[in-house]
C-alpha positions, 0 to 999 in steps of 0.5 A, spaced: 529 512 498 535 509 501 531 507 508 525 504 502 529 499 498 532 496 505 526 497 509 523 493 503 529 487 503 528 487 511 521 486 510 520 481 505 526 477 508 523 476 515 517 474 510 520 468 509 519 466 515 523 462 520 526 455 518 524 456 511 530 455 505 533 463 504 531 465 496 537 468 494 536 476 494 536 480 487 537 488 488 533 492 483 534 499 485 530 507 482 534 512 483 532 518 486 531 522 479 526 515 476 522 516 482 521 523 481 519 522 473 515 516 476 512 521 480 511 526 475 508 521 470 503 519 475 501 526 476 499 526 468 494 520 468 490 524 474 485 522 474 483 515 473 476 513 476 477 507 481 471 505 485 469 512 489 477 514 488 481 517 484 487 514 484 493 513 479 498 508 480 505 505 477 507 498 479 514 497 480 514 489 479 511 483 481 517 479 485 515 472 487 512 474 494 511 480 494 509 486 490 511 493 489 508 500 487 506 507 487 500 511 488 497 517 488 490 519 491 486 524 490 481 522 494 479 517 500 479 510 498 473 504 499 474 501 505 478 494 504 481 487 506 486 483 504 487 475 507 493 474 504 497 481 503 501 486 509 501 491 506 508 495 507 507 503 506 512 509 505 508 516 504 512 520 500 507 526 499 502 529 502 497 527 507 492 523 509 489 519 515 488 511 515 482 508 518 483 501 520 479 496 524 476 489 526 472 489 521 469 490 515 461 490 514 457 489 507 463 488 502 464 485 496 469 480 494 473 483 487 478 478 488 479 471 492 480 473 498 480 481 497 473 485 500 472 492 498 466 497 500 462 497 506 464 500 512 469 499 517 466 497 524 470 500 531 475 502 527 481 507 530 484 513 525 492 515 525 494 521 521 500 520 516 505 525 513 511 525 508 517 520 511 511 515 515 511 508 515 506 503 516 505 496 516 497 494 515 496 486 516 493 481 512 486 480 515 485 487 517 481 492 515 484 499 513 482 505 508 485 511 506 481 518 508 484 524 504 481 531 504 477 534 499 483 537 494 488 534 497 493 529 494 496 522 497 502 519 493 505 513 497 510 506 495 506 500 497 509 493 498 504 488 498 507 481 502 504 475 500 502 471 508 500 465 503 500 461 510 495 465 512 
């Protein structure tokens, strides 16, 4: 969880982007056992029906330009697009496999800038386990594909690229 909460200081840092003014840095820090009870606790609020995907979360604070939680699945997610957010993962739990492209075909938009559903069109998969780390850009298609009675537990940090 160390190389989580450096790894999240560094990102978000070079977010900020060259010449702008340096926020000052507050450190909030989850110790291995709080991490295990929210882990624990997310377990607990299986399932919970989100789309096509069972999924519970725990958000970890909204903290100016990004945000922070875990999840857990237990079932692929839609296909989805975020304009204006990196999302920056780290797989704590299981397996899945990212399916990811250049573009997302009959999506609806839930949110401004955020399209869910439809298919991913010309899109490239890599697997992932415990320990990976990926960096999804804004803009890029990407969703989670978990097999049947398998889980996916994993912190997410989503990077405000509001320039965008």
């Amino acid at each position: 969880m160390k190389i989580f909460l450096f790894l999240t200081v560094a990102v978000t840092s070079l977010a900020q982007g060259p010449g702008s003014t340096p926020t000052p840095v507050v450190v909030k820090h989850w110790t291995a056992a709080e991490l295990t009870t929210l882990s624990e606790t997310l377990r607990g609020k299986m399932p919970s029906k989100k789309g096509n995907s069972m999924i519970a979360n725990q958000p970890l604070g909204n903290h100016g330009s990004f945000t922070m939680e875990v999840i857990r699945r237990d079932q692929s997610g839609d296909p989805e697009v975020h304009e204006r957010w990196t999302d920056f993962m780290i797989v704590e739990e299981g397996e899945a496999s990212i399916l990811y492209g250049s573009k997302l075909e009959g999506s609806r938009e839930t949110t401004p800038g955020e399209g869910r559903g439809g298919k991913i069109i010309g899109g490239d998969t890599m697997k992932l386990s415990r320990g990976d780390v990926v960096v999804m850009p804004a803009g890029l298609p990407h969703q989670l594909l978990i097999e049947k009675d398998q889980h996916f537990e994993y912190f997410v940090t989503k990077i405000s690229n509001a320039a965008k």
